[in-house]
C-alpha positions as CSV (number, residue, x, y, z in Angstrom):
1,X,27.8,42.3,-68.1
2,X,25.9,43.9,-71.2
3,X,23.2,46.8,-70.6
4,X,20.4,44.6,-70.1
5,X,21.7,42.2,-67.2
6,X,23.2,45.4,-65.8
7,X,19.6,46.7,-65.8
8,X,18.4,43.4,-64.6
9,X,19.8,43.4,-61.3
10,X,19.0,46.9,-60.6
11,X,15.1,45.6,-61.1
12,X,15.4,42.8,-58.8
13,X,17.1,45.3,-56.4
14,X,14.0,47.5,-56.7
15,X,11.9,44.4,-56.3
16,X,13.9,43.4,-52.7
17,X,13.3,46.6,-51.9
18,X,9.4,46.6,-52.9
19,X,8.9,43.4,-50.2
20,X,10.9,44.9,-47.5
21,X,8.7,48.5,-47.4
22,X,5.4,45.8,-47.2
23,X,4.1,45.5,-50.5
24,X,2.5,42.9,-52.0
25,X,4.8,40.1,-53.2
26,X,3.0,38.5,-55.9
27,X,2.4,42.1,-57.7
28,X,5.8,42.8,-56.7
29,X,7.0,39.5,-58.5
30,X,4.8,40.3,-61.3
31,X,5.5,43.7,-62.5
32,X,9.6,42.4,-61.7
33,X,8.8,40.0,-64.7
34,X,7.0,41.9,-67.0
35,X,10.2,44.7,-66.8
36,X,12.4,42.2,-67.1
37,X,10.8,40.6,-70.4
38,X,10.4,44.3,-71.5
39,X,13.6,45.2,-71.1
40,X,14.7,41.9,-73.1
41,X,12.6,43.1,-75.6
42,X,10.0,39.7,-75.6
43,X,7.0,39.7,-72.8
44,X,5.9,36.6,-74.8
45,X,7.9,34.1,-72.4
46,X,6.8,35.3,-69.3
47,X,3.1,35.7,-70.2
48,X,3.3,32.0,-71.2
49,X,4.6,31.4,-67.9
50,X,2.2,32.7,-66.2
51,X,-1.0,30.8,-67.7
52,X,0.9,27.3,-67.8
53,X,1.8,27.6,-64.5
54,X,-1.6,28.6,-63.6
55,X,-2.7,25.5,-65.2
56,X,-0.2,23.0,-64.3
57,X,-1.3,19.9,-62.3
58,X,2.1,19.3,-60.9
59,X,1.8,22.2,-58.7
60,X,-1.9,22.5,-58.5
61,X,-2.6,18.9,-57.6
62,X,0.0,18.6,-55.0
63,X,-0.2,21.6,-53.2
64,X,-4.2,22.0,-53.3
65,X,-4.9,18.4,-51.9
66,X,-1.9,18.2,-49.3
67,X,-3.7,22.1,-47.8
68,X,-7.0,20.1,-48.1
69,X,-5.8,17.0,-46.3
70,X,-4.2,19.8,-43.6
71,X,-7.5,21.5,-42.9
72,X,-9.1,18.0,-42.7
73,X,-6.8,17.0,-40.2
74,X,-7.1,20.5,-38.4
75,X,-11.3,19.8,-39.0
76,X,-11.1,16.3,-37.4
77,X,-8.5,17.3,-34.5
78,X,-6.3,14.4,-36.3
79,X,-3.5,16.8,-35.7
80,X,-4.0,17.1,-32.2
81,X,-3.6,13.8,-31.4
82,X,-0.5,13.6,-33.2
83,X,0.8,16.8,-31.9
84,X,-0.3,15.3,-28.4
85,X,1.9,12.4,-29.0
86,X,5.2,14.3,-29.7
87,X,4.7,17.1,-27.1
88,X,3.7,14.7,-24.1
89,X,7.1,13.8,-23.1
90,X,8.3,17.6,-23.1
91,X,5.6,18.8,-20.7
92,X,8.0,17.5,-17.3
93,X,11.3,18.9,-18.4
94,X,11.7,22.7,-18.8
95,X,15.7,22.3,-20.5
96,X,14.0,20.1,-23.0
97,X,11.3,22.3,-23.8
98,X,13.4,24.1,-27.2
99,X,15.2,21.3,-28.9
100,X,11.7,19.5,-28.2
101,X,9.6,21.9,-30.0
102,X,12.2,22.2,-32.8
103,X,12.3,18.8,-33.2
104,X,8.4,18.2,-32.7
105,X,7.5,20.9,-35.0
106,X,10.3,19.6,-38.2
107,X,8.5,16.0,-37.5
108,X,5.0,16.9,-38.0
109,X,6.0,19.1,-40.8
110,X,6.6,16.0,-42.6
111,X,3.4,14.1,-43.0
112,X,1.7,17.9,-43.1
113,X,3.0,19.7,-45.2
114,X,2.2,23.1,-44.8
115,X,4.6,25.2,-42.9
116,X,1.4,27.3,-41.9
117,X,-0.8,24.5,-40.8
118,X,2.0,23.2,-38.7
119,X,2.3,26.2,-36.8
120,X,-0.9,26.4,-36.4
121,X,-1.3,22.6,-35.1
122,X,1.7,22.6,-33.2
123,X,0.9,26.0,-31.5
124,X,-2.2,25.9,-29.9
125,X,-0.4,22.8,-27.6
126,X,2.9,24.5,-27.3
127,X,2.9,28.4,-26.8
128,X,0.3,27.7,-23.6
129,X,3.2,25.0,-22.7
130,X,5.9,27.5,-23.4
131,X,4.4,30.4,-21.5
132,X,3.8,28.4,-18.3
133,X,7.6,27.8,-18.3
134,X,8.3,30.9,-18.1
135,X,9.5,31.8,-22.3
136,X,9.2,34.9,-23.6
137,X,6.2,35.2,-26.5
138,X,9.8,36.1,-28.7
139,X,11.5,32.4,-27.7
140,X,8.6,30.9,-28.3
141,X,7.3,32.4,-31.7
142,X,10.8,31.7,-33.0
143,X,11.5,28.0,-31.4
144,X,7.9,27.2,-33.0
145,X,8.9,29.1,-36.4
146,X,12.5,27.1,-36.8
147,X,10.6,23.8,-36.3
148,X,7.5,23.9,-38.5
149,X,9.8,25.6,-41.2
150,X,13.2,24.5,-41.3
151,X,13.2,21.6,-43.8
152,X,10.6,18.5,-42.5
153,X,8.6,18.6,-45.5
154,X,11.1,18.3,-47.9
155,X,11.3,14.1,-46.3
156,X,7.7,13.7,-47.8
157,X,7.6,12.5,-51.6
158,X,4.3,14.6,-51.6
159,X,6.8,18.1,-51.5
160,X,5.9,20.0,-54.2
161,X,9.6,21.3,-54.2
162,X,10.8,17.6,-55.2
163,X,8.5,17.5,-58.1
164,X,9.4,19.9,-59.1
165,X,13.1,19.0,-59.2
166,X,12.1,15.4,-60.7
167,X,10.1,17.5,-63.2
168,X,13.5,19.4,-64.5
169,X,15.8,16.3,-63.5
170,X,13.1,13.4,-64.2
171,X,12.5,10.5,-62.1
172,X,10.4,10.0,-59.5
173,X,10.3,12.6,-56.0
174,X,11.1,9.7,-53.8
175,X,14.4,9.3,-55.5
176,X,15.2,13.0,-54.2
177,X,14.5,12.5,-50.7
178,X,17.9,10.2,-49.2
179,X,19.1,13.5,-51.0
180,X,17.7,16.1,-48.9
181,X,17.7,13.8,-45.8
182,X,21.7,13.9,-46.1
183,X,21.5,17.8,-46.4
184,X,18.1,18.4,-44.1
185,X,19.3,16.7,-41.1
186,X,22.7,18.2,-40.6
187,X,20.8,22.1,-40.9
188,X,18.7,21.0,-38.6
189,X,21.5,19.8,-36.1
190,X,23.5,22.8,-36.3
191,X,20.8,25.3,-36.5
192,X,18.7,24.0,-33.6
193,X,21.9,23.4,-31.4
194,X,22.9,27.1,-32.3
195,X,19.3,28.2,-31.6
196,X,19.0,26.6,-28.6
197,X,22.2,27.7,-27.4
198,X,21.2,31.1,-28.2
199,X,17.7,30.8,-26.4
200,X,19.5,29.5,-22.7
201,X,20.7,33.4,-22.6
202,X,16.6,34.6,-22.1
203,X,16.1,35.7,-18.4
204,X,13.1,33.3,-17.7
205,X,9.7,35.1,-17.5
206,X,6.8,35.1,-15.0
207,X,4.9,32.2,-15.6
208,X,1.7,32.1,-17.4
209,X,-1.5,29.9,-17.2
210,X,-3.1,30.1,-20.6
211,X,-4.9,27.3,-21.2
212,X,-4.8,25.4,-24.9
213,X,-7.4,25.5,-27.4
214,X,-6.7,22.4,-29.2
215,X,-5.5,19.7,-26.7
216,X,-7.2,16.9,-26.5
217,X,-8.5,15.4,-23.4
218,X,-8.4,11.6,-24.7
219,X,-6.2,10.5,-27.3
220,X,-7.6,8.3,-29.5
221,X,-4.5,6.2,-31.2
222,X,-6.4,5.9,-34.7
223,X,-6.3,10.0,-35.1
224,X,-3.0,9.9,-34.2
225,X,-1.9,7.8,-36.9
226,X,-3.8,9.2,-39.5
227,X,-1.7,12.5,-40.9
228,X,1.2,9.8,-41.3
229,X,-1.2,7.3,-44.5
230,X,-0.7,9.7,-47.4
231,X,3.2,9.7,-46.2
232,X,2.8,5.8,-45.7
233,X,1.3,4.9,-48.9
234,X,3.6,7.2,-51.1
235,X,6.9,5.7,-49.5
236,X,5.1,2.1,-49.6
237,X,4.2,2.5,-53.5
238,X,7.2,3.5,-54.8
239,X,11.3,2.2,-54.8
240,X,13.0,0.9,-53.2
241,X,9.9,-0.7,-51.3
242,X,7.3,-0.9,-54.0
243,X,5.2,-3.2,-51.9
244,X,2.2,-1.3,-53.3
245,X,0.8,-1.2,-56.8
246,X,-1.5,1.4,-57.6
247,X,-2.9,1.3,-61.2
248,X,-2.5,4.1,-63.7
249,X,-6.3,4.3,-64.3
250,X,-6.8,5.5,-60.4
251,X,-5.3,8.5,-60.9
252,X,-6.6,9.4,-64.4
253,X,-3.0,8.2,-66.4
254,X,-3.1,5.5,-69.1
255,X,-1.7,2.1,-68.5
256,X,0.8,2.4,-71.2
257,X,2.4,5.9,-69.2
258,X,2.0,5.3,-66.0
259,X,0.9,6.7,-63.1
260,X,1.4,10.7,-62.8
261,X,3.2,11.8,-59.8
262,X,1.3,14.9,-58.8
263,X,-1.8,12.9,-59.4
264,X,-0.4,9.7,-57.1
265,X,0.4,12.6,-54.8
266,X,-3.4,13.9,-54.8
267,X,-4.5,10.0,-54.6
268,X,-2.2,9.4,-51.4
269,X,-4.1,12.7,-49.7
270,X,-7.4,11.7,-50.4
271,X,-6.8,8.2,-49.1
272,X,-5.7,10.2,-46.1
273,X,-8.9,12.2,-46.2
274,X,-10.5,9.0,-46.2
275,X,-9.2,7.6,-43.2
276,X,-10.0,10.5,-41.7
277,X,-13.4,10.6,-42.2
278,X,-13.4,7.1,-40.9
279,X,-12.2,7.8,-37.7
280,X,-14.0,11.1,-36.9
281,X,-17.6,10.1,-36.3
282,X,-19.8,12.8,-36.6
283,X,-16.9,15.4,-37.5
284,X,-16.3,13.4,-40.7
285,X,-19.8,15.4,-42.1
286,X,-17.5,18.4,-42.6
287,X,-14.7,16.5,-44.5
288,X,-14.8,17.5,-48.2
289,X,-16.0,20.7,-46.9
290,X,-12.8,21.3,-45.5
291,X,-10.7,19.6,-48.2
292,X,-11.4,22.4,-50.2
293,X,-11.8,25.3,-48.4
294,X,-7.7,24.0,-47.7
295,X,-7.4,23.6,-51.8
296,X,-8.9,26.7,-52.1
297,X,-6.1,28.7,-49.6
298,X,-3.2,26.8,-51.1
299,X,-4.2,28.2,-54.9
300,X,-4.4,31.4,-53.1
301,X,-1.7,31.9,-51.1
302,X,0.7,29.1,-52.5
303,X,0.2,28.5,-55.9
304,X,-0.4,31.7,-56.5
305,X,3.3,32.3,-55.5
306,X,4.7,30.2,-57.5
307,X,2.6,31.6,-60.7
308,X,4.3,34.7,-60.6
309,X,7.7,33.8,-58.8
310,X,8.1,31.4,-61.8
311,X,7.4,34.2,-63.9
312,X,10.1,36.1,-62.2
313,X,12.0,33.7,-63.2
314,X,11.2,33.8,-66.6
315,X,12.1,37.6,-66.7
316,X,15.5,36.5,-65.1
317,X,16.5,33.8,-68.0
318,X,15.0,36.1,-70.3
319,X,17.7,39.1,-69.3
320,X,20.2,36.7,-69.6
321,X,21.0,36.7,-65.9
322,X,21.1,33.1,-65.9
323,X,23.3,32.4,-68.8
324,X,25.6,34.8,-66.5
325,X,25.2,31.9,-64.1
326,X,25.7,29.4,-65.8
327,X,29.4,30.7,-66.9
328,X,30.4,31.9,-63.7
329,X,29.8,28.2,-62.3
330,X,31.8,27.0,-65.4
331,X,34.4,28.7,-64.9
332,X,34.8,27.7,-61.0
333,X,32.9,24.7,-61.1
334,X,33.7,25.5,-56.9
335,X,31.1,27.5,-56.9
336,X,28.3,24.6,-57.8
337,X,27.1,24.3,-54.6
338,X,27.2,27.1,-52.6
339,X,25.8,29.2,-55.4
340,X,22.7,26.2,-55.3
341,X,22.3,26.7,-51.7
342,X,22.8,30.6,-51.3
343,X,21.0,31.8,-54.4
344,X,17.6,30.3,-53.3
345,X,18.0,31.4,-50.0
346,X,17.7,34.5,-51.2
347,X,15.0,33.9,-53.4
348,X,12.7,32.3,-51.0
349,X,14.1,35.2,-48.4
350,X,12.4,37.7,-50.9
351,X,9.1,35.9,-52.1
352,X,8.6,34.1,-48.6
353,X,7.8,30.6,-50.2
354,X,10.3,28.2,-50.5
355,X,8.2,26.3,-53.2
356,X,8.5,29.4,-55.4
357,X,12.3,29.7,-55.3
358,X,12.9,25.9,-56.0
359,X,10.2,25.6,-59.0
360,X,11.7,29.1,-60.0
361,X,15.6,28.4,-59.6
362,X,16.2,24.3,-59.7
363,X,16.0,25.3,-63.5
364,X,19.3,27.6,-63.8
365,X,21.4,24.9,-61.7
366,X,20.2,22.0,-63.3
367,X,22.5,22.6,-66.7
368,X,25.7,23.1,-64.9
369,X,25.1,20.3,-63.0
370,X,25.1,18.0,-65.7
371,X,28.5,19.8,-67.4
372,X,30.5,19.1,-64.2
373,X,29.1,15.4,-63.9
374,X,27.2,16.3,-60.5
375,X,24.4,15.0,-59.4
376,X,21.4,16.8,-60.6
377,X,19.2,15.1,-57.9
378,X,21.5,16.3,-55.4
379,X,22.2,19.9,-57.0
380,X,18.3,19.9,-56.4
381,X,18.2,18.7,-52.9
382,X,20.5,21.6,-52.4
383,X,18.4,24.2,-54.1
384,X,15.4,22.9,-52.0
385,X,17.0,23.2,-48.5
386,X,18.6,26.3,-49.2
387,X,15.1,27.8,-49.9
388,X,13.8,26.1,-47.1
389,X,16.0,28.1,-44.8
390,X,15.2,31.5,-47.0
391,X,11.8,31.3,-46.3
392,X,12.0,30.8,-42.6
393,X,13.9,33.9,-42.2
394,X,11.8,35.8,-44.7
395,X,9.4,38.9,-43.2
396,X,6.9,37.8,-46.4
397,X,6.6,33.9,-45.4
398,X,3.2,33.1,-44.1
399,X,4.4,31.2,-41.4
400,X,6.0,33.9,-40.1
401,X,2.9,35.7,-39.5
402,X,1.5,32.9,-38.1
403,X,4.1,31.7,-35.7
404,X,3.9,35.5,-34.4
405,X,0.1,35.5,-34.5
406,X,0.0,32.4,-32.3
407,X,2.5,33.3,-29.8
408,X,1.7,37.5,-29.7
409,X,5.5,38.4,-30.3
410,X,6.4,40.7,-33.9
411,X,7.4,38.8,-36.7
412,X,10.7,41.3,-37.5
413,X,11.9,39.9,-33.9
414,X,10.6,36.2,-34.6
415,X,13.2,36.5,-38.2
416,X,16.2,38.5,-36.2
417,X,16.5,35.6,-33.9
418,X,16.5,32.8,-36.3
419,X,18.5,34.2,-38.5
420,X,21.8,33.8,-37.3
421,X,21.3,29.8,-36.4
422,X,20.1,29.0,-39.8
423,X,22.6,31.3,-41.6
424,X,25.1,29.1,-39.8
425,X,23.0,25.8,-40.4
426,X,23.1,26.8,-44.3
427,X,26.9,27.0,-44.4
428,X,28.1,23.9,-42.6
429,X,26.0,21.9,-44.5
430,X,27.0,24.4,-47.8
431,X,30.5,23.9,-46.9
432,X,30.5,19.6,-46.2
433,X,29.1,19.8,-49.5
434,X,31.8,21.1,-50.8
435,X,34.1,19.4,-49.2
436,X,32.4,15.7,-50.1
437,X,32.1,15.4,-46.5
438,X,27.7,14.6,-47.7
């Protein structure tokens, strides 16, 4: 390893270091890549990187309208009735109570999106749930944290972390997700189980009677129904269904190219905005409103991420780190992937966003991929899960803060006891992956 790779990794040390002692991660990320393109002797690349990412509609479009569809649902109470739904059935049976949450939390994380907003959703109904059974605020801060973060987005073609695999790989982001499904479930099974294994060993706690904030007295079938349309229309409109044709000129493409598949993203969340509004009654007054107040957060606290993450990454290729990569999986092609999953995992363990390691990372996999004759798709699914389970374990993610918000235990504490269940999630499935057992 030459002089400026060896310097390279000392800066991204200083930069783990920088996030764990509390400082902000985007200027953290930033000033990372602006050493790292100095120290390669060309700041050129990772300027660039910052205003075209800053610009790009394939992260900006997804990620803006799917936080704008989330606060509309939050606005409209949509989410409650779904969340009601799901967590009706756990309210009789205190063994159940864990695996339920975990699973409820991963399922409305799929039509939502947003690891935050899921949390938040999810919460209000459960931690009053949890605490009248007797969990500590700990188990239940980290049972709603595993849930809402481990993977379920990554089963909606609206994931920005797909496009942005499709985007390296081509194709379309439906394609990816029988990928990640093959990946996504088997973390889940062996990370919950662990974790729930894990969570029978809490001494049960007095009782509490907190009453919910967000339940709803009456459900009302229609709300209920309504965060799955965007998730509906973008499975119906596209292979291997395709019983849905939506012309190019609705979403701003020509007919000759195509519809666009951050824009068809961003049509499918404003048809669920609409359906929203339909069913809300007076509360649909407040609808666009909301929509973006959400697009507003998710440039600020998402995209924003991924702006300098990406550039980051930049600073990485730039220093020649990912050439360095590239060989070492060339010369064990072994290596493929574990390096895919554990390499993001780190990544999204630093930043906190799981979006920023996949858009940041896919890139430095997706050569190697296609010299060993693997599938790039599923080299990407890989990436994506891997970063998935980074982020929920990372002291930076947003969800973490909110998970430990909502159920008043410390975040540090929330991370320590997930860790170990989605450590071992992330090598099973790392490890029937390279055994072509999935």
């Amino acid at each position: 390893m030459d002089f400026v790779a060896s310097a390279a990794v000392a800066v991204i040390a200083a930069a783990v270091v920088g996030v764990l002692r509390g400082l902000d991660v985007r200027l953290v990320l930033i000033a990372a890549a602006l050493t790292l393109g100095a120290l390669a002797g060309d700041l050129k690349p990772v300027v660039g990187k910052f205003l075209t990412t800053f610009s790009d509609e394939k992260f900006v479009v997804p990620i803006c309208s799917a936080m704008g569809f989330a606060y509309v649902l939050k606005a409209t109470r949509c989410d409650a009735h779904m969340v009601r739904v799901l967590v009706a059935p756990l309210r009789r049976v205190r063994w159940l109570l864990v695996p339920g949450v975990v699973g409820a939390g991963f399922l409305v994380n799929i039509p939502v999106i947003s690891q935050a907003s899921t949390a938040v959703c999810l919460g209000t109904v459960v931690v009053p749930l949890m605490r009248a059974a007797g969990f500590s605020a700990t188990a239940i801060g980290a049972t709603l944290l595993l849930g809402c973060s481990v993977g379920g987005e990554l089963l909606n073609p609206g994931a920005p972390e797909l496009n942005s695999v499709t985007a390296v790989a081509g194709g379309d982001p439906r394609a990816v997700v029988p990928h990640v499904a093959t990946l996504v479930f088997p973390m889940l099974l062996v990370s919950g189980a662990a974790f729930w294994l894990l969570s029978r060993r809490d001494p049960p706690t007095a009782p509490t009677t907190v009453e919910a904030t967000e339940t709803v007295e009456r459900l009302n079938p229609l709300k209920a129904l309504v965060p799955l349309v965007p998730l509906a229309l973008l499975f119906l409109s596209g292979p291997p269904l395709s019983l849905v044709t939506i012309a190019p000129e609705w979403v701003g493409a020509k007919v000759a190219g195509g519809p666009a598949n951050s824009r068809l993203i961003g049509l499918a969340m404003l048809v669920g905005v609409l359906a929203a509004m339909l069913v809300s009654g007076r509360d649909a007054k407040g609808c666009m409103k909301s929509f973006f107040e959400g697009a507003g957060y998710g440039f600020a606290n998402i995209v924003s991420l991924i702006v300098t993450a990406n550039c980051f990454g930049t600073g990485i290729e730039q220093a020649g780190l990912a050439r360095h990569l590239g060989d070492l999986i060339a010369s064990s092609p072994g290596l493929l992937h574990p390096l895919a999953g554990v390499v993001p995992f780190g990544f999204a363990w630093v930043s906190g966003s799981g979006m920023a390691s996949t858009q940041s990372l896919y890139g430095f996999f997706h050569g190697p991929a296609l010299a060993l004759n693997a599938d790039p798709l599923g080299v990407g699914a890989m990436v994506a899960v891997g970063s998935a389970a980074g982020r929920t374990m990372s002291p930076a993610a947003a969800v973490v803060f909110m998970c430990a918000t909502l159920s008043g235990a410390r975040g540090p504490d929330l991370v320590k006891r997930v860790a170990g269940p989605l450590v071992l999630g992330l090598a099973t499935v790392v490890l029937l992956r390279s055994l072509g057992a999935i």
